[in-house]
C-alpha positions in Angstrom: 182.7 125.7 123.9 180.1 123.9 125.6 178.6 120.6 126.2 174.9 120.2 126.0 172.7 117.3 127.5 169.6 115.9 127.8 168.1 112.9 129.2 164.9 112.9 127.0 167.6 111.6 124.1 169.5 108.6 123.9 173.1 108.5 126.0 176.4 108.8 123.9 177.7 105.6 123.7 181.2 106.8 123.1 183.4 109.8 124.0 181.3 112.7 122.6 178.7 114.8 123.4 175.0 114.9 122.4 175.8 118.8 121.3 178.1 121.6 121.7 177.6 125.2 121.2 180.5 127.4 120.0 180.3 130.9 119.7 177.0 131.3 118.4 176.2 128.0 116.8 174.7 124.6 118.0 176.5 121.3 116.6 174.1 117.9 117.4 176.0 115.1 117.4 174.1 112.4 115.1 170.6 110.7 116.5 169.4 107.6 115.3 166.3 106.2 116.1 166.9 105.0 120.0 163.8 105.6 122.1 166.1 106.9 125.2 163.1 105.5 127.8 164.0 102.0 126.6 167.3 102.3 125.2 165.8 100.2 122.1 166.1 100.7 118.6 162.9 101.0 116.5 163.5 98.3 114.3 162.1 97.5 110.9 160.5 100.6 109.5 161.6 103.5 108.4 158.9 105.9 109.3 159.0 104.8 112.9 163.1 105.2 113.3 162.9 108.9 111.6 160.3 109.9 113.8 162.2 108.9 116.8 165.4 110.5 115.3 163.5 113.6 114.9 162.4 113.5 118.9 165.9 112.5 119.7 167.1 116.2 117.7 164.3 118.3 119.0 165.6 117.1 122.7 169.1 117.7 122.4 167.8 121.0 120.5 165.7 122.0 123.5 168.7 121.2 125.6 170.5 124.1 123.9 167.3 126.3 124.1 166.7 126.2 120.8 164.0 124.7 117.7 163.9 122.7 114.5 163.2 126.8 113.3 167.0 127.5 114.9 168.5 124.7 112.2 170.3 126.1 109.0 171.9 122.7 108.2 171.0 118.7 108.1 173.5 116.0 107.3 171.1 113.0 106.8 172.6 109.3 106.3 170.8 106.7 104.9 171.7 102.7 105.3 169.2 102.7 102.1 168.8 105.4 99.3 165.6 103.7 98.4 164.2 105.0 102.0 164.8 108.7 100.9 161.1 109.6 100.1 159.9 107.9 103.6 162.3 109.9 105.4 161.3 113.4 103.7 157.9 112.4 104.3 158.6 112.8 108.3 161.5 115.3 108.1 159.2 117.9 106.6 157.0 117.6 109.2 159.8 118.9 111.6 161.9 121.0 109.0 159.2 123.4 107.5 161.3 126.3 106.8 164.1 124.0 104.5 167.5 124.2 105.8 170.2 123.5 103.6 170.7 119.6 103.4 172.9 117.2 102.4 171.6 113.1 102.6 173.9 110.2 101.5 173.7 106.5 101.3 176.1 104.5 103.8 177.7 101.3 104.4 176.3 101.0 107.5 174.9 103.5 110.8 175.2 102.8 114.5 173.2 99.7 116.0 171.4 98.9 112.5 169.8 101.9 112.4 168.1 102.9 109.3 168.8 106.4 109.1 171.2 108.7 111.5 170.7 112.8 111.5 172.9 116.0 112.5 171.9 119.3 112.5 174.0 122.9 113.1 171.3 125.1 114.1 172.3 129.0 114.7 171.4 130.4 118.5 170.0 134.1 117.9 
């Protein structure tokens, strides 16, 4: 296994790593919707904290080598299933060739963050 890292995404804040690749698959750890030049959440609206989410994946993606057209799997969590249509409204703008998904409603996400995503993206 391997570590990667980037520092155009936001620093782990605990003991893990922003990816790993094992054998020949990518695992992103989950990104919410830090901007990693301020360290500061986007608060308040949804559309802004996907986007960010979705620059903090393609970095930690890139850091790997790889593309949003590399990922065959998105775990997406939610603090509010009423924000599901703003957030496919963004994510297909990143995710045009539809990986498998899964997208679930949660207590609560890191730092009041609105929505948190993880991707496993295949290296080919």
């Amino acid at each position: 296994m391997q570590a990667t890292y980037t520092e155009s995404a936001p620093e782990p804040v605990g003991p893990y790593s922003q990816g790993i690749i094992s054998g020949n698959m990518f695992y992103s750890s989950g990104q919410v919707g830090i901007n990693p030049e301020t360290l500061l959440l986007k608060e308040g609206w949804i559309l802004w904290q996907t986007t960010q989410v979705c620059e903090n994946l393609a970095a930690v993606l890139e850091s790997a080598k790889l593309t949003f057209e590399n990922v065959v799997k998105v775990n997406i969590f939610l603090a509010d299933i009423r924000d599901y249509e703003a957030v496919n409204g963004v994510y297909k703008d990143y995710f045009s060739h539809k990986p498998a998904r899964s997208c679930v409603a949660v207590a609560a996400l890191p730092a009041n963050a609105l929505v948190e995503i993880e991707v496993i993206a295949e290296i080919v």
